[in-house]
C-alpha positions as CSV (number, residue, x, y, z in Angstrom):
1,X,11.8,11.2,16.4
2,X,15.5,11.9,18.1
3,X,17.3,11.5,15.7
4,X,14.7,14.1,13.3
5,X,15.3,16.4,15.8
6,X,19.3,16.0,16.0
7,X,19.7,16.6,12.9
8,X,17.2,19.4,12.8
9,X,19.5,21.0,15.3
10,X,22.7,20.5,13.3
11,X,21.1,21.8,10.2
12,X,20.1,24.9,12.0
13,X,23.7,25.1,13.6
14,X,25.7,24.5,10.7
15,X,23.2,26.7,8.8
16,X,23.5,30.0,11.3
17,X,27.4,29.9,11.3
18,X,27.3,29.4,7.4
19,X,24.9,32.1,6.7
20,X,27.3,34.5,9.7
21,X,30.6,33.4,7.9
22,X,29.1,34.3,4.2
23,X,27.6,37.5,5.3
24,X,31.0,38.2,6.8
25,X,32.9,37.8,3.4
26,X,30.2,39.8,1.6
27,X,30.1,42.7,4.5
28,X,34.6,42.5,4.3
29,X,34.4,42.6,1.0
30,X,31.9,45.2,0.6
31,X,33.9,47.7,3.3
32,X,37.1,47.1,1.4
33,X,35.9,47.9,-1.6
34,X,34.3,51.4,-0.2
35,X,37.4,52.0,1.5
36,X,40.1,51.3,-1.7
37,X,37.6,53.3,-4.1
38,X,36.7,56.8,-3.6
39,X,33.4,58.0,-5.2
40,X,33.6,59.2,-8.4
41,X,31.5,59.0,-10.9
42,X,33.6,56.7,-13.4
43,X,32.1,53.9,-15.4
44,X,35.0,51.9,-15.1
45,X,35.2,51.7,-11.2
46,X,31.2,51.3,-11.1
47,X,31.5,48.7,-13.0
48,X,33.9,47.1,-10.9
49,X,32.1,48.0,-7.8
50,X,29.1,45.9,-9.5
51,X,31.6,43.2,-10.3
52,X,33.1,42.9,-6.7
53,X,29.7,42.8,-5.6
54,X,28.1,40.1,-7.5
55,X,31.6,38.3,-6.9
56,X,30.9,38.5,-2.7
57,X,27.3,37.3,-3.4
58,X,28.2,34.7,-5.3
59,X,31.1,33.5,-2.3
60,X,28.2,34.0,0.2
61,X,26.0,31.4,-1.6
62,X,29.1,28.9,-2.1
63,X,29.6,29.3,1.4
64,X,26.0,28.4,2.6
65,X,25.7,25.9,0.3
66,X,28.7,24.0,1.0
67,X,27.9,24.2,4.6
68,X,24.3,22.9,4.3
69,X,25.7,20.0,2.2
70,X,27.9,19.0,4.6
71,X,25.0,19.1,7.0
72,X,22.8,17.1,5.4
73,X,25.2,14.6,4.0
């Protein structure tokens, strides 16, 4: 039963600081994007406003998924 909850603790731990560092990409990612494109109403730069987006999503789920692999492995 120790050892359930030991690794119950690290899989919460490495799972909190996954989930913080892929948020963190997506959020940095997100900002910079705002901040190097000014609105406009261009389909080119909405599309790659969508593009960027999906792109930090996708980083945020490698990121948690790596981390909960390593945790559980």
């Amino acid at each position: 039963m120790a050892f359930r909850k030991i690794l119950w603790n690290k899989w919460i731990l490495n799972y909190s600081l996954g989930e913080l560092v892929g948020i963190g990409v997506a959020a940095a990612l997100g900002r910079l994007l705002f901040i190097s494109f000014p609105p406009t109403s261009s389909l080119s730069t909405s599309f790659m406003i969508v593009l960027i987006l999906i792109t930090a999503g996708a980083l945020e789920g490698i990121v948690l998924g790596y981390i909960q692999w390593k945790s559980l492995s």
